[in-house]
C-alpha positions, 0 to 999 in steps of 0.5 A, a space after each residue: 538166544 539173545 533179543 535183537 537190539 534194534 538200531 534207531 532210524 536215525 544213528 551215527 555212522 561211518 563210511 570207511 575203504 578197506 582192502 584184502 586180498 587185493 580187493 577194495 571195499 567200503 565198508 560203512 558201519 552203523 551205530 547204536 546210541 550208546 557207540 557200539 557197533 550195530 550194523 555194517 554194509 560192505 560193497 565191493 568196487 565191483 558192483 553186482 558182481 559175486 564178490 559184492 554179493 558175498 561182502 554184501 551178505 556176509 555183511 548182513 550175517 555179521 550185523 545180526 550178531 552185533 544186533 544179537 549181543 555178539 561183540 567184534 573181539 569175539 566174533 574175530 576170536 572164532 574166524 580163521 587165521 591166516 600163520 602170520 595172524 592175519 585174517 584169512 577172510 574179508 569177514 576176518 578184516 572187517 571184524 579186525 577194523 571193528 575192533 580198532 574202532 571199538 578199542 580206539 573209542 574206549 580210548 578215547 572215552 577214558 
């Protein structure tokens, strides 16, 4: 396995609302210095409630991978998918924001 790249106490980040499934999330993501994605959090607008536990958790899950070498295009390679292409999931729509974000920032840069 991969070493954990840890993300430095101060670092760039963005707060953004998304929705699936009828429900609406922020969703704030963490980078590292060089703008790679490091780290998400997502609240659901429910506080305390299960939803937000699972968004809150799945969150964690997805940021060990991102800190552990994982990259947003192959984490979503290997999430289901509803026929039409859409993510099934709360974790697949994250991780297709993710990857927006990232092609958007390559770009950008070029």
């Amino acid at each position: 396995m991969t070493a954990r790249r840890r993300l430095p106490h101060r670092r760039g980040a963005v707060a953004l609302d998304i929705e699936h499934d009828g429900h609406r999330y922020r969703m704030h993501v963490g980078y590292f210095p060089n703008g790679a994605v490091g780290e998400v959090f997502l609240d659901a607008t429910k506080q305390n409630s299960m939803l937000d536990a699972f968004a809150a958790d799945a969150a964690i899950l997805l940021s060990l991978l991102l800190q552990h070498g994982a990259l947003p295009g192959e984490i979503g390679h290997a999430l289901r998918r509803s026929p039409n292409g859409a993510p099934a999931s709360l974790i697949g729509a994250v991780v297709d924001e993710l990857h927006a974000t990232e092609r958007q920032q390559d770009r950008s840069a070029s």
